[in-house]
ZADO-1210 file (C-alpha; in nm, 4 decimals, padded with zeros to 6 digits):
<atoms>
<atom x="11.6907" y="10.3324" z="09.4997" code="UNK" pos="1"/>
<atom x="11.5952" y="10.6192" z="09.3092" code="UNK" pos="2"/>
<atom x="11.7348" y="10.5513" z="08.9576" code="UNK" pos="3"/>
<atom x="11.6931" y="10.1907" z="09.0275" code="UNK" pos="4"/>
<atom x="11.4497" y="09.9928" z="08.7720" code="UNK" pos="5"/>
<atom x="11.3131" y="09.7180" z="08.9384" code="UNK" pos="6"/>
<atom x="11.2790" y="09.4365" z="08.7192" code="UNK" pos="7"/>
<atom x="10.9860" y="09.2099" z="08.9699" code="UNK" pos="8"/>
<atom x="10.8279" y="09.2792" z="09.2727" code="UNK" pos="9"/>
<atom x="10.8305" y="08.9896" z="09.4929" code="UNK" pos="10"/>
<atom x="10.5576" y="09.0064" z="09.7794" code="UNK" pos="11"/>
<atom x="10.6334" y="08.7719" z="09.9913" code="UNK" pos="12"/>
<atom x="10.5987" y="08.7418" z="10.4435" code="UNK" pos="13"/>
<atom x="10.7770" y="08.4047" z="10.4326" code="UNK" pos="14"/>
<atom x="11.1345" y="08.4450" z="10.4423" code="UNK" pos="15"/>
<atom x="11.2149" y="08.1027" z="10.3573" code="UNK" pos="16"/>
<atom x="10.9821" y="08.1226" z="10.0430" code="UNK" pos="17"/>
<atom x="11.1049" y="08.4700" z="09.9288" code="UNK" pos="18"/>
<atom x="11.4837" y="08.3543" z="10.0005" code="UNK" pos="19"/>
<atom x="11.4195" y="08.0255" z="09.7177" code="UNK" pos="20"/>
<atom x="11.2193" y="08.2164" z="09.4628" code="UNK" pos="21"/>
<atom x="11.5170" y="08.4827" z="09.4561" code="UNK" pos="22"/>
<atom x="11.7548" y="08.2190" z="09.4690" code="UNK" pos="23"/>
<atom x="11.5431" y="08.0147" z="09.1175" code="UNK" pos="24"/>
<atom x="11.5198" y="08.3593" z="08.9852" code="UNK" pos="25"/>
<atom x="11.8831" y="08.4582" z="08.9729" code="UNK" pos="26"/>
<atom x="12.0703" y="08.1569" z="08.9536" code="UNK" pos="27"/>
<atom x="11.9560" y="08.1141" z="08.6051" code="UNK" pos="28"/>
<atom x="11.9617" y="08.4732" z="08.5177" code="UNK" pos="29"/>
<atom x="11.6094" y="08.5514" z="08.4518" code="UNK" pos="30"/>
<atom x="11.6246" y="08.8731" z="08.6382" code="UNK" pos="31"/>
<atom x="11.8947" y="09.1059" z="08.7640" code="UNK" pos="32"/>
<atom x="11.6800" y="09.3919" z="08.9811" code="UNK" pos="33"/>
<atom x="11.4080" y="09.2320" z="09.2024" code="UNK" pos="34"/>
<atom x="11.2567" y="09.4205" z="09.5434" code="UNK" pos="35"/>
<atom x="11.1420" y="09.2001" z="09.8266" code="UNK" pos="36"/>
<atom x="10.8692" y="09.3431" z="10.0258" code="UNK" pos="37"/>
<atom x="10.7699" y="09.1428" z="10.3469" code="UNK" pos="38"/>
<atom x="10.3597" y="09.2416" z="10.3399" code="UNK" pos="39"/>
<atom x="10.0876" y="09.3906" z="10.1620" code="UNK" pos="40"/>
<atom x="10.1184" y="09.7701" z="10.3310" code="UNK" pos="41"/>
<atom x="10.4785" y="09.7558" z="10.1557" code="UNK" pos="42"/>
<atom x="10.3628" y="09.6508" z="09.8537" code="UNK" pos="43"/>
<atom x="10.0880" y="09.9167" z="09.8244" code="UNK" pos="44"/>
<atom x="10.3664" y="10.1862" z="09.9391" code="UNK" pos="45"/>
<atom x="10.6835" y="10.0523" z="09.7127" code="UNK" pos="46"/>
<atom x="10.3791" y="10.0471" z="09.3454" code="UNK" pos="47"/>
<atom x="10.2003" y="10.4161" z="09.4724" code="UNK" pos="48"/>
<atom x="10.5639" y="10.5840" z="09.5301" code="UNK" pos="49"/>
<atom x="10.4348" y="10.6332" z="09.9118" code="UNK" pos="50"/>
<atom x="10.5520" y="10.5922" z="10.2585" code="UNK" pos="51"/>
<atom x="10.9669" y="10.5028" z="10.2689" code="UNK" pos="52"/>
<atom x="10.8825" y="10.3832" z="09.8986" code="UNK" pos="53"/>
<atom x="10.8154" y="10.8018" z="09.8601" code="UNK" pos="54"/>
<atom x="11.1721" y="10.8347" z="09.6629" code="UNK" pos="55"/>
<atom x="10.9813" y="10.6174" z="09.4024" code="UNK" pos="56"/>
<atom x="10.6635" y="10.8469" z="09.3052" code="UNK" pos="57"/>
<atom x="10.8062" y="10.8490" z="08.9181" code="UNK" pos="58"/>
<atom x="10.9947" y="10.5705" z="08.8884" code="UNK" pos="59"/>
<atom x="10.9074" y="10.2801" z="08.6454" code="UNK" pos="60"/>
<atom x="10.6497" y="09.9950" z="08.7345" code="UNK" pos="61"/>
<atom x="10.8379" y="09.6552" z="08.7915" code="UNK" pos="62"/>
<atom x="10.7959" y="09.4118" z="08.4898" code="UNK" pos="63"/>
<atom x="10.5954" y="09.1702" z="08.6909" code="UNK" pos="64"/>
<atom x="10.4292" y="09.0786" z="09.0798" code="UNK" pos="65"/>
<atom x="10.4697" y="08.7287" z="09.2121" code="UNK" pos="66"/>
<atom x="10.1745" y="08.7850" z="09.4655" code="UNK" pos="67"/>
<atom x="10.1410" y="08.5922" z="09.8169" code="UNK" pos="68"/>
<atom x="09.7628" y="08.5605" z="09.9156" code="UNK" pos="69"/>
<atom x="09.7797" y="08.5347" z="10.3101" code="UNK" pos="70"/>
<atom x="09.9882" y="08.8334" z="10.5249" code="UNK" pos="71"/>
<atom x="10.0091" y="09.0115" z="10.7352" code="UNK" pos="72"/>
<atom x="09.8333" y="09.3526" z="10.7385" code="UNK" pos="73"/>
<atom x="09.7065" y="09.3854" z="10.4121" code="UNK" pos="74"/>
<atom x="09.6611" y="09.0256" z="10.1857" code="UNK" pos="75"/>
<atom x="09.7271" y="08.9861" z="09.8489" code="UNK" pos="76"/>
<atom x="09.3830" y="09.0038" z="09.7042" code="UNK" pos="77"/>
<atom x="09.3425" y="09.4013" z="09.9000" code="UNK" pos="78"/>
<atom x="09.6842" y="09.4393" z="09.7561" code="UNK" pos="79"/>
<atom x="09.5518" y="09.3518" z="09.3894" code="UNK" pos="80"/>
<atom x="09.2512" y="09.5579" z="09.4250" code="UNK" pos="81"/>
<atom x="09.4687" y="09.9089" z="09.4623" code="UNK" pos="82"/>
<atom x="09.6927" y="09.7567" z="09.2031" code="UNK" pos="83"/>
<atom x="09.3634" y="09.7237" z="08.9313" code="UNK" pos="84"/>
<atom x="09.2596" y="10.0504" z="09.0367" code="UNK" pos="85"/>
<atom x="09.5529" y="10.2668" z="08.9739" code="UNK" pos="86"/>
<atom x="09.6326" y="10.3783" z="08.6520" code="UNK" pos="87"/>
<atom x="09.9472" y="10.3728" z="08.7028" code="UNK" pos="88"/>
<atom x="09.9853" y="09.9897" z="08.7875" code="UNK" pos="89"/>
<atom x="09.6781" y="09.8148" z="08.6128" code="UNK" pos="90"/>
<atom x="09.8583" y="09.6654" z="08.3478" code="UNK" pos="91"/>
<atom x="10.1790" y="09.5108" z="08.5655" code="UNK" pos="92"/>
<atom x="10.1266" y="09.1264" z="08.5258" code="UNK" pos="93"/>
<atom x="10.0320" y="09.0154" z="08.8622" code="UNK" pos="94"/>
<atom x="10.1148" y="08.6149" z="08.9642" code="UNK" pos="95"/>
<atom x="09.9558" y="08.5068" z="09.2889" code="UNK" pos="96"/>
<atom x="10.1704" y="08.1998" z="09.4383" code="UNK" pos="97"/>
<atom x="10.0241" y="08.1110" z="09.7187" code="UNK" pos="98"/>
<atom x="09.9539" y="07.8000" z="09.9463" code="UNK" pos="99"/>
<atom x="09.6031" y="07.7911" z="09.9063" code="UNK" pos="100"/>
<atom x="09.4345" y="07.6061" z="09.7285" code="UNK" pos="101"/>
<atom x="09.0583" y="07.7312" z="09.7969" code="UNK" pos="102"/>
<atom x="08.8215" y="07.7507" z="09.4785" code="UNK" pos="103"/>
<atom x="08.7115" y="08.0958" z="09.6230" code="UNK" pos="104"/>
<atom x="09.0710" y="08.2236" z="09.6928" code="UNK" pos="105"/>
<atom x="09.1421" y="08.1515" z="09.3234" code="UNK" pos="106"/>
<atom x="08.7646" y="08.2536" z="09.1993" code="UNK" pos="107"/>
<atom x="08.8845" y="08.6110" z="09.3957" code="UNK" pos="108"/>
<atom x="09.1976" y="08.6504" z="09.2240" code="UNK" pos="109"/>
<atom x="09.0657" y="08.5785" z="08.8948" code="UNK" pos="110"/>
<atom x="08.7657" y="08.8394" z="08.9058" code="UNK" pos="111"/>
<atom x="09.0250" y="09.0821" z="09.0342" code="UNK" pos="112"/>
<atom x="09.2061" y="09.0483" z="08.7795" code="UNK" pos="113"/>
<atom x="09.5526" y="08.8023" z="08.8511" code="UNK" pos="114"/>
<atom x="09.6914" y="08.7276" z="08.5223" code="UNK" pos="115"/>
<atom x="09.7844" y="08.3632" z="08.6994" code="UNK" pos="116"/>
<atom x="09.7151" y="08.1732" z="09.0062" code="UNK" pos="117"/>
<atom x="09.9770" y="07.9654" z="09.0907" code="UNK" pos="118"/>
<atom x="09.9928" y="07.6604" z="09.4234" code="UNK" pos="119"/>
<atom x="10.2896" y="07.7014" z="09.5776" code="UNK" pos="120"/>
<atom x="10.4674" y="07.3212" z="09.5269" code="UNK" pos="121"/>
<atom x="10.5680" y="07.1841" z="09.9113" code="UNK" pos="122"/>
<atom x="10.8620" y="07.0321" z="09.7417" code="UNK" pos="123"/>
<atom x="11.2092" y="07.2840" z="09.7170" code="UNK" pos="124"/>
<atom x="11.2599" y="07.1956" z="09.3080" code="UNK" pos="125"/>
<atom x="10.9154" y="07.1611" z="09.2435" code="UNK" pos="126"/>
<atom x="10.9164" y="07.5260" z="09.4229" code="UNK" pos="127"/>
<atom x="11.2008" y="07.6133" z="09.1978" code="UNK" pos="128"/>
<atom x="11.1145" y="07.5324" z="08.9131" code="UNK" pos="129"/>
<atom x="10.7573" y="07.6534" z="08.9252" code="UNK" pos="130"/>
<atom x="10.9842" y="08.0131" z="09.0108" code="UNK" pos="131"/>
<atom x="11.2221" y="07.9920" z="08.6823" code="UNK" pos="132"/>
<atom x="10.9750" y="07.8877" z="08.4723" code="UNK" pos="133"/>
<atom x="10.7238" y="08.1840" z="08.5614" code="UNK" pos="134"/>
<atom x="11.0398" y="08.3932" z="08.5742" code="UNK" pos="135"/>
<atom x="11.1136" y="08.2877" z="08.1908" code="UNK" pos="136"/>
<atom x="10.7462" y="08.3285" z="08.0723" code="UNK" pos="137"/>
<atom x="10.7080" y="08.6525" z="08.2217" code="UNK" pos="138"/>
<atom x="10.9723" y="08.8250" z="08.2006" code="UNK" pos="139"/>
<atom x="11.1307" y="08.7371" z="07.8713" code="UNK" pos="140"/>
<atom x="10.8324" y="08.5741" z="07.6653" code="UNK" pos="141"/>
<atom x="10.5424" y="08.8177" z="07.7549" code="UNK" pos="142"/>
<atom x="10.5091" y="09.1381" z="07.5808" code="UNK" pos="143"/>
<atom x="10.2754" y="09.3355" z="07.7831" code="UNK" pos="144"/>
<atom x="10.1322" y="09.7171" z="07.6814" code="UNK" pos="145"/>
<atom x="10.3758" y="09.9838" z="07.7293" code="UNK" pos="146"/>
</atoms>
């Protein structure tokens, strides 16, 4: 993985969720290198270049975070607090899609600093096209800071 640019960092427990967003995301060619991580420890690792992720201390940030809120070991709002903090990743776009819908899960986010808060859709297209259509904003319309 060492030369490898990854394009999106998907952060994801549910396997079933991560296997459709990956499946939106490349069936319509939005992205080509994407890295599934199943939990907030591997998240923090695979960004800070740490842990198995320590082949990765120099390589280039990911383009953009799709976010889960609720997993195991470390959630998604911990996980955007290091990500804020570190010089090194503040300015990746971070997207939390998550299930909740709590005003204070989204208040959270917001004041630490997601640049969008997505609900999860229950339905699979709704899902997917919620996934291709954050795909095509972020990583082809947005021009974030080098």
């Amino acid at each position: 993985m060492k030369n490898k640019v990854i394009e999106l960092l998907l952060v994801e427990d549910r396997g079933s969720d991560a296997e459709l967003a990956l499946i939106a995301l490349q069936d319509h060619k939005l992205i080509n290198n994407i890295q599934w991580v199943k939990d907030g420890q591997e998240a923090i690792d695979f960004l800070l270049g740490q842990g198995d992720f320590s082949d990765r201390i120099d390589a280039t940030n990911p383009k953009l975070i799709l976010l889960d809120l609720k997993m195991p070991k470390v959630d998604g709002l911990e996980v955007l607090k290091v990500i804020r903090s570190s010089k090194k990743t503040r300015n990746i776009p971070v997207v939390m899609m998550t299930t909740s819908r709590e005003e204070q899960d989204r208040i959270e986010a917001y004041n630490l600093g997601v640049n969008s808060y997505i609900a999860k859709p229950v339905d699979f297209d709704k899902f997917t096209k919620s996934v291709q259509d954050l795909g095509f904003y972020w990583l082809l319309l947005n021009e974030p800071p080098e």
